[in-house]
DOMIVO-443035 format. One line per 8 residues: number of its first residue (from 1); for each residue x, y, z of C-alpha. Coordinates in nm, 2 decimals, decimal comma. Example, Ala and Ser with C-alpha at 12.3 -4.5 7.8 and 13.67 -1.06 7.14 Angstrom:
<atoms>
1) 1,23/-0,45/0,78 | 1,37/-0,11/0,71
</atoms>
This chain:
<atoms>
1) -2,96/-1,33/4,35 | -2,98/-0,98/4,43 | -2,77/-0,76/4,24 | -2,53/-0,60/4,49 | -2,33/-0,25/4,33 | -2,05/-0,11/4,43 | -2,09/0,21/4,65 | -2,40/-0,01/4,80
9) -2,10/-0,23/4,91 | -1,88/-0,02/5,04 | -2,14/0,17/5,22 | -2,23/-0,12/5,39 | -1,90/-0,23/5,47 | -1,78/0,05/5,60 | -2,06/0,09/5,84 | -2,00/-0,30/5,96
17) -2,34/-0,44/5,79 | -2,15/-0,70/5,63 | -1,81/-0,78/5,51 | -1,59/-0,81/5,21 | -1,58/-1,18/5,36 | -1,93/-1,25/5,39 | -1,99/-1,09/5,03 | -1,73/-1,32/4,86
25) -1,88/-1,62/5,04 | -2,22/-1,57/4,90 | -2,07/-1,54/4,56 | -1,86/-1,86/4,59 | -2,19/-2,04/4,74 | -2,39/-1,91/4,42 | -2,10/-2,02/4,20 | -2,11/-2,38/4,31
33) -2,50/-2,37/4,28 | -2,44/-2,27/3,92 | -2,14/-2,49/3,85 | -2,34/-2,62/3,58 | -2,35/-2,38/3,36 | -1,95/-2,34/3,31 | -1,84/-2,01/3,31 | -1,55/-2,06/3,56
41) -1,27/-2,25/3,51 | -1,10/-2,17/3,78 | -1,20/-1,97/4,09 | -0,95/-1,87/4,34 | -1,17/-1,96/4,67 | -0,93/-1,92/4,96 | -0,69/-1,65/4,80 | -1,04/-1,45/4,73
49) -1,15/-1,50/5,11 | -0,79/-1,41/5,23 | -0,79/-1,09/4,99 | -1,17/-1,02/5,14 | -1,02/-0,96/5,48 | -0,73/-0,70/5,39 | -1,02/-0,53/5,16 | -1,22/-0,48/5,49
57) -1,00/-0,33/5,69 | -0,92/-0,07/5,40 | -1,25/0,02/5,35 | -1,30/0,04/5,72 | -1,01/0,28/5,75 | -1,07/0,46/5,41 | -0,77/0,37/5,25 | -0,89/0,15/4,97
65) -0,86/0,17/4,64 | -1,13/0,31/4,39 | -1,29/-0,01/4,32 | -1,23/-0,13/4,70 | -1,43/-0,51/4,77 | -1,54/-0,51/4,38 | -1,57/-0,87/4,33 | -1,45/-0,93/3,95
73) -1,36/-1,23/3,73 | -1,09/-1,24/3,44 | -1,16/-1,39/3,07 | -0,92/-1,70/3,08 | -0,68/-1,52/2,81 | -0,57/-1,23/3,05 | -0,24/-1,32/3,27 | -0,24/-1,33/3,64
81) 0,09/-1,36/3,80 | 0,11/-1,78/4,01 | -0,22/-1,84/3,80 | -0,29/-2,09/3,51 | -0,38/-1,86/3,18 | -0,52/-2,11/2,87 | -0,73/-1,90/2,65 | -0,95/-2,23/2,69
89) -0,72/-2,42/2,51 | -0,55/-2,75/2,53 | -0,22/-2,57/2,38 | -0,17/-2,42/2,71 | -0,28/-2,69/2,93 | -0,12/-2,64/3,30 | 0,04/-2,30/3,19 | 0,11/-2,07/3,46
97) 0,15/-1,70/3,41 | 0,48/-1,55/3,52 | 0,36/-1,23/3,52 | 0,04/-0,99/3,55 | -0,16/-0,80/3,24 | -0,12/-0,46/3,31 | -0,54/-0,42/3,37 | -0,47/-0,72/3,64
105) -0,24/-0,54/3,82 | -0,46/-0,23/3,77 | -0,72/-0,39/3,94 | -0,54/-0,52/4,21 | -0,37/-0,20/4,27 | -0,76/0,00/4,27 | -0,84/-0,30/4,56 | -1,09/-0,51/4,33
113) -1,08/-0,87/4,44 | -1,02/-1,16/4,17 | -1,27/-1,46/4,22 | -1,14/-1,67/3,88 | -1,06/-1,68/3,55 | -1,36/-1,74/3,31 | -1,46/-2,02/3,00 | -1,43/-1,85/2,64
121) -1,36/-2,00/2,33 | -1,05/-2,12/2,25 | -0,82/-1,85/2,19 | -1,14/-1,61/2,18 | -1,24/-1,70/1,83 | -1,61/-1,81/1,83 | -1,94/-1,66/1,87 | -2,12/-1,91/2,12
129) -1,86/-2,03/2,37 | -1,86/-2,39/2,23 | -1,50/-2,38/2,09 | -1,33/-2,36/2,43 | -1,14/-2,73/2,50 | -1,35/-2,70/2,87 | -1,69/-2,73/2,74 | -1,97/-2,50/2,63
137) -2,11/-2,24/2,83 | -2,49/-2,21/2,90 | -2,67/-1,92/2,91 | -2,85/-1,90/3,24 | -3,18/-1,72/3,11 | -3,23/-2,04/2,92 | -2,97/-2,34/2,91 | -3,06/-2,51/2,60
145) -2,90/-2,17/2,45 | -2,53/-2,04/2,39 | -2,43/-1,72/2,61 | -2,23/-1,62/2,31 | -1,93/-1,55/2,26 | -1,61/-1,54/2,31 | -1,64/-1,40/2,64 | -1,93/-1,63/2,72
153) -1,83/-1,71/3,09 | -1,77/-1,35/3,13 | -2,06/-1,26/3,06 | -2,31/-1,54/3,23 | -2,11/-1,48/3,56 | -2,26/-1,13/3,55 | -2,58/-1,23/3,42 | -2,58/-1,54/3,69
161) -2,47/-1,30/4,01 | -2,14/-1,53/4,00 | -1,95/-1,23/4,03 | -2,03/-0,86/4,05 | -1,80/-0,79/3,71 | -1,61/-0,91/3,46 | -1,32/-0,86/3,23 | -1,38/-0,97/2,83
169) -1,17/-0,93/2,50 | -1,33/-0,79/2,21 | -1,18/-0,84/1,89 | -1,49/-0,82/1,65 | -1,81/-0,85/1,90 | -1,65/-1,09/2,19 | -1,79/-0,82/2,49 | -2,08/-0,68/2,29
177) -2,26/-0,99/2,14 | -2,25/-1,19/2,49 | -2,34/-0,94/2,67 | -2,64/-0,91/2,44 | -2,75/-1,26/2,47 | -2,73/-1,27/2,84 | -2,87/-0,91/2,92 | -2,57/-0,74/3,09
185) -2,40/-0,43/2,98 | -2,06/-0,47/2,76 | -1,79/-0,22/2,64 | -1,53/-0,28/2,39 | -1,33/0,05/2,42 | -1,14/0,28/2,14 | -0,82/0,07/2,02 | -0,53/0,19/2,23
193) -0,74/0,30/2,53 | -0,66/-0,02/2,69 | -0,35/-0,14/2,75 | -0,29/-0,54/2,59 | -0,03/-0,60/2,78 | -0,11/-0,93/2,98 | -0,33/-1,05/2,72 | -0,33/-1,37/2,50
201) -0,38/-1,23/2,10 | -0,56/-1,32/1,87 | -0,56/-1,02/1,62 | -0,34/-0,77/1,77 | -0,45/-0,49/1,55 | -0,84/-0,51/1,70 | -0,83/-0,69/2,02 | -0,97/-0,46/2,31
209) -1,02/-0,55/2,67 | -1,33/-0,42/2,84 | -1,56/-0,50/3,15 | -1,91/-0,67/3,13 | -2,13/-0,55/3,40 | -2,51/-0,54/3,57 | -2,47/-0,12/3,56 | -2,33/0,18/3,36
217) -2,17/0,31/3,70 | -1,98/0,04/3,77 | -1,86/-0,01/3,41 | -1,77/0,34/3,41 | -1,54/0,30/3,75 | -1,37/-0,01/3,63 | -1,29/0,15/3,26 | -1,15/0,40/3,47
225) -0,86/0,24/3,65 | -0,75/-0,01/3,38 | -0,72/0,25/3,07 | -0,50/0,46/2,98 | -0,10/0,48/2,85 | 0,14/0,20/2,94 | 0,50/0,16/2,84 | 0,49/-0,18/2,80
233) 0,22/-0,14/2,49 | 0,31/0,05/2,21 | -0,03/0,09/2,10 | -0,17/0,28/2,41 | -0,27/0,64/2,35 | -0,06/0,87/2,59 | -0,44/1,05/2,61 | -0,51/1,16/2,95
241) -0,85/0,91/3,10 | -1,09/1,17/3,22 | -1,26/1,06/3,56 | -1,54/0,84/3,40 | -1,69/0,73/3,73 | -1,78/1,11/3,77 | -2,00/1,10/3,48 | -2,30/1,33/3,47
249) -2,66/1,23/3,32 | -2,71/1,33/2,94 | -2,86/1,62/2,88 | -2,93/1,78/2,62 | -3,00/1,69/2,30 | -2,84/1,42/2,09 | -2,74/1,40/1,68 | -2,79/1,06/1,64
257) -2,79/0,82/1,32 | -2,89/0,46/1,28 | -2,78/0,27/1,02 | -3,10/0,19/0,77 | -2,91/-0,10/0,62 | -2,90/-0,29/0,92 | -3,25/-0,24/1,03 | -3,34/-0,39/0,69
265) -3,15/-0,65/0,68 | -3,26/-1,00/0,56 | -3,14/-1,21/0,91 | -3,29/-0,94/1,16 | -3,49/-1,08/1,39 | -3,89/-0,93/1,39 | -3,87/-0,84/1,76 | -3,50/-0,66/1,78
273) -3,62/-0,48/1,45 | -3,96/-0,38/1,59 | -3,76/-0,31/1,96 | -3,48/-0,06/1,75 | -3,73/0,13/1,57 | -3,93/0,15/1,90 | -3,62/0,27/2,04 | -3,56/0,59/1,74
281) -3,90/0,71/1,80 | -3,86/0,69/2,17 | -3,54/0,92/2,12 | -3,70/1,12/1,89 | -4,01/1,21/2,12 | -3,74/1,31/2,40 | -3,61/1,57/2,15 | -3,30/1,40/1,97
289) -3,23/1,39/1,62 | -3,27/1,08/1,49 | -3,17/1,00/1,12 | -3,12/0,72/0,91 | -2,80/0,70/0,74 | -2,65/0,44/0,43 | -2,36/0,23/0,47 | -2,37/0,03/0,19
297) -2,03/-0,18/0,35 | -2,27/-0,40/0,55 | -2,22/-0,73/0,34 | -1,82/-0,64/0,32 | -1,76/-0,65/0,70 | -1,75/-0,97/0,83 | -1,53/-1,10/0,49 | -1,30/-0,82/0,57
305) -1,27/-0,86/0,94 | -1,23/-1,27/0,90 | -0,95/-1,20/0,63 | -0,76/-0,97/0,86 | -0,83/-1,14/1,20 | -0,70/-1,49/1,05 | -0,39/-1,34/0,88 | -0,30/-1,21/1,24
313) -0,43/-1,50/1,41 | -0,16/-1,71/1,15 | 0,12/-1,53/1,26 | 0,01/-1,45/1,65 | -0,07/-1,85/1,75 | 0,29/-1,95/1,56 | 0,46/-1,92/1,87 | 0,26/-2,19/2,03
321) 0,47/-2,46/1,89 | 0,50/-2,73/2,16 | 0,87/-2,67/2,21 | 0,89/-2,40/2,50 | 0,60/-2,43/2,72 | 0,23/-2,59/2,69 | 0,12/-2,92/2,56 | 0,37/-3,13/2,42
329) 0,25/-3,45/2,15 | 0,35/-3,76/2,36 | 0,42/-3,89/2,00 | 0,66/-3,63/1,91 | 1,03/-3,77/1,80 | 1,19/-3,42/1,62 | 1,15/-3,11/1,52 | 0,89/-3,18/1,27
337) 0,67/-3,44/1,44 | 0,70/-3,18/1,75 | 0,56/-2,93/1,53 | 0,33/-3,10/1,36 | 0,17/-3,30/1,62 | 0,14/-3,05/1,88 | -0,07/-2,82/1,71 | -0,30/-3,09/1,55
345) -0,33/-3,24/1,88 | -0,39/-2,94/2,13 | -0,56/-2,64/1,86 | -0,94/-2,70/1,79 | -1,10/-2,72/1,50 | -1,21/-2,35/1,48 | -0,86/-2,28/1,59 | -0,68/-2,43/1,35
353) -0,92/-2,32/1,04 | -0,83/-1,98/1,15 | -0,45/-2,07/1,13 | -0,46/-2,19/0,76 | -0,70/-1,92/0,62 | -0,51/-1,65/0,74 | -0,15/-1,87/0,64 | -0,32/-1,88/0,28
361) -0,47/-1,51/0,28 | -0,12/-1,40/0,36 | 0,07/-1,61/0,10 | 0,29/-1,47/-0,18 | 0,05/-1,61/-0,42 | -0,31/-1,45/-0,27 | -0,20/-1,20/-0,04 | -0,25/-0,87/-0,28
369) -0,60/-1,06/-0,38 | -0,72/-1,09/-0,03 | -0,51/-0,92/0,28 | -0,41/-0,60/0,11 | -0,80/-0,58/-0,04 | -0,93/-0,66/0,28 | -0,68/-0,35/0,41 | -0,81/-0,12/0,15
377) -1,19/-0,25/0,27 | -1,10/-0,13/0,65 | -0,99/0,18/0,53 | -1,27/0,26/0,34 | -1,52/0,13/0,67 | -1,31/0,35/0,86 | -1,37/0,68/0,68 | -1,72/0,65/0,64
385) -1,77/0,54/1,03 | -1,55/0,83/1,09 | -1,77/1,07/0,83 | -2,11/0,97/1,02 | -1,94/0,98/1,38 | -1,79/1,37/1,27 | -2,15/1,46/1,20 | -2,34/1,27/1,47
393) -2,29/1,22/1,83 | -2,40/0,86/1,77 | -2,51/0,57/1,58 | -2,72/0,28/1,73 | -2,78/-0,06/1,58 | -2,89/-0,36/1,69 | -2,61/-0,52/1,90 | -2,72/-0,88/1,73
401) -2,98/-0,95/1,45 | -3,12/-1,22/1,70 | -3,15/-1,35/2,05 | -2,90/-1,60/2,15 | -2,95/-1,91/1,96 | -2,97/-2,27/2,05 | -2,67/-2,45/2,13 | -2,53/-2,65/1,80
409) -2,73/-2,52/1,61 | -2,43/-2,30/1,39 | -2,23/-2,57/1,51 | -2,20/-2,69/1,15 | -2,18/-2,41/0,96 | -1,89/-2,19/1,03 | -2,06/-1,90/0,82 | -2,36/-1,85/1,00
417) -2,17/-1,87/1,30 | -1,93/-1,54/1,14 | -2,27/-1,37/1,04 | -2,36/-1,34/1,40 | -2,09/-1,11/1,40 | -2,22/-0,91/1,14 | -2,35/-0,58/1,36 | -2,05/-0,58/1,58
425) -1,73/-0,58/1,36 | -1,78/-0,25/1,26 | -1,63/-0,08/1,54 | -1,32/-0,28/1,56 | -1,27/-0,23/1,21 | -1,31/0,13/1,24 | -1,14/0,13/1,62 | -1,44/0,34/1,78
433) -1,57/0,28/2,11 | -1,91/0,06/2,14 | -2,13/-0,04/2,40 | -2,44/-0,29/2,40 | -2,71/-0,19/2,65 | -2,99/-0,45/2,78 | -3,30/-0,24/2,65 | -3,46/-0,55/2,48
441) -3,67/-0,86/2,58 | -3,78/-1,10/2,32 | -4,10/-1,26/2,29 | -3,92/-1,57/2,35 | -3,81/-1,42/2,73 | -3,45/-1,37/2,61 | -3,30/-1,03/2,65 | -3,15/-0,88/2,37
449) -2,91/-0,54/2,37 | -2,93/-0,15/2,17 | -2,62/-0,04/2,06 | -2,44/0,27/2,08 | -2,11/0,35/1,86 | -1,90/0,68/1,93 | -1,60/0,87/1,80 | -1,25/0,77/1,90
457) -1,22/0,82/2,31 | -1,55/0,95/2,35 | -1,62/0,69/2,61 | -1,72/0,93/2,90 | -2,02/1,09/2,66 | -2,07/0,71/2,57 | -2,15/0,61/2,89 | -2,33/0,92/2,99
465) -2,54/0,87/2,70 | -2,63/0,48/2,71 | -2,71/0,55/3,09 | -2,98/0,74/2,93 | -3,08/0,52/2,66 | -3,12/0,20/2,93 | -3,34/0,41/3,14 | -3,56/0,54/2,86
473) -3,55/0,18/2,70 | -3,64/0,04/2,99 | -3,90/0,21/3,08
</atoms>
């Protein structure tokens, strides 16, 4: 399907081409075409057609909204007022939000139109999409393979033409490692420039939401409307948003570092090794400084990320506890049993490992051992991703250390499946915007992404700059 952007849209539109109608039609026709793959859960057919309509006449009569006839789907842990919210989970089977996140109502109010809400794995912990209660997702460049994950249906329905854009969650790679295995574009912004108002947490001290999309523009316009402060999060930055959609082409040139450790490590992949160094010397021939830098922290990450993501996870998923709202045990006789059964019945397997590593990392008898250590790690992660960032613009890594890889077969092994995580938990640890770009194509035919970290709420030189990079690496 032909990618359709934004202003090509509403330019059309408003000259009476086409319609918001016709355009939503298409994408619902597409969607049932590629039903198979699983990315929606739920789409909202007639409300989206109905929406299409009042869209038109706004665009027609130039009163719409910023992202005017934008046709967007939400990751199935962000809350739409009337609409059933699960976080792919059996925990909150038939639950219907009562009220909207505040990047919903964001969209909504800049005139984007909501198609569905999107597959992830349950409770967005996984890297492949097969933990959600609903069924894998499959990557459309090749279905035998996992889209990754957790915002696996967000990102196929972008890389499918299911939708024009997508909302993820990115807690330690959930935008930027799909968006690499499916060969869209994925930001997780700087902690706190995003409001998580709205959305189902995992860990509340790194989850971000951020959009998945076929274009830098269009990322740029949605980042746009849904950031900035918001009273109901205490953890938004009162930082004014500056007008990314007005962004300006890089120029100029760059400080850049990439991190040597990474390109030497043991699980990288020959051709997204050989495609990154590519990538420096292409940089370098444009006139940028590129440098390698240590950070000898590499094999420390992912331990200290799953040590502080479970502890938060343990105390975040208590108040699911079949008593209030979601699934109830048909077995349950009191308190206890209600407990008890609940959760064993309706969390999955990954879920519930989660729960009880992050119960025992945070009990009396190992919490100074592990939680505060893992603390002391982050800080440490922090100030030397903050050391590099005050002394270059930016520092690119791979986004993964492979292309996406074949479905069950990390399955098994929980710790391979972490290590695919092992490029991307940096900048949640250390709360830095990140971006993967689709520069790369393997010699298998999957596409692989570059990444670009920057300094806290640099995303407007972030997505200047990785506008740049696509183009070069594309070239």
């Amino acid at each position: 399907m032909e990618t359709l952007s934004l202003s090509s849209l509403q330019e059309q539109v408003k000259s009476g081409s086409t319609d918001c109608r016709q355009v939503v039609s298409r994408f619902l026709r597409r969607i049932e075409e590629k039903k198979h793959l699983n990315a929606f859960l739920e789409v909202y057919d007639q409300e989206a057609l109905d929406r299409a309509d009042e869209i038109t006449e706004k665009l027609r009569a130039g009163t719409a909204g910023p992202l005017g006839g934008l046709v967007i789907g939400l990751k199935d842990n962000i809350c739409y007022a009337g609409h059933h919210v699960s976080a792919s989970s059996r925990i909150l089977e038939g639950f219907e939000s009562l009220y909207n996140a505040t990047v919903t109502q964001r969209l909504l109010d800049a005139d984007a139109i909501i198609i569905g809400r999107l597959n992830c794995d349950e409770f967005a912990m996984g890297a492949s999409n097969e933990n959600s209660a609903y069924g894998p997702v499959l990557n459309d460049a090749d279905n035998t393979k996992v889209p990754g994950g957790s915002s696996g249906g967000s990102a196929v329905a972008v890389q499918a033409g299911l939708c024009m854009a997508t909302l993820g969650s990115d807690t330690g790679g959930s935008i930027r490692q799909p968006s690499s295995f499916t060969g869209t574009f994925g930001m997780k912004p700087t902690y706190g420039r995003v409001s998580r108002y709205g959305l189902l947490a995992y860990a509340s001290s790194f989850d971000q939401i951020g959009p998945i999309t076929n274009n830098v523009d269009e990322m740029a316009a949605i980042l746009e409307v849904i950031s900035g402060d918001d009273g109901m999060d205490a953890t938004v930055s009162d930082k004014a948003v500056p007008k990314y959609s007005q962004m300006t082409a890089s120029e100029g040139s760059r400080n850049i570092a990439y991190i040597r450790d990474c390109i030497e490590s043991e699980g990288i992949d020959p051709d997204v090794k050989a495609h990154t160094l590519k990538m420096v010397e292409k940089l370098r021939a444009e006139g940028h400084t590129v440098e390698a830098v240590d950070f000898p922290f590499l094999d420390f990450m992912v331990p200290c990320y799953y040590v502080l993501t479970t502890a938060e996870a343990s105390s975040n998923l208590s108040r699911y506890s079949g008593l209030m709202y979601g699934y109830r045990s048909k077995d349950a006789h009191d308190l206890e049993s209600t407990f008890k059964l609940s959760r064993s019945e309706a969390f999955g397997e990954e879920v519930q490992r989660r729960i009880m590593t992050g119960t025992f990392v945070l009990s009396s008898d190992h919490y100074d051992a592990y939680y505060t250590k893992a603390q002391k790690v982050r800080r440490v992660i922090k100030d030397r991703t903050a050391e590099l960032l005050n002394k270059y613009d930016f520092i690119l890594l791979p986004t993964t250390p492979t292309p996406a890889f074949s479905l069950d077969e990390k399955a098994d092994d929980p710790i391979a499946m972490y290590l695919a995580d092992i490029f991307t938990v940096q900048a949640p640890l250390a709360g830095v915007p990140a971006i993967s770009i689709p520069t790369g194509t393997h010699s298998s035919g999957l596409p692989f992404g570059i990444q670009l970290m920057a300094n806290s709420f640099e995303e407007a030189q972030l997505l200047s700059f990785s506008k740049y990079v696509y183009e070069l690496g594309t070239k």
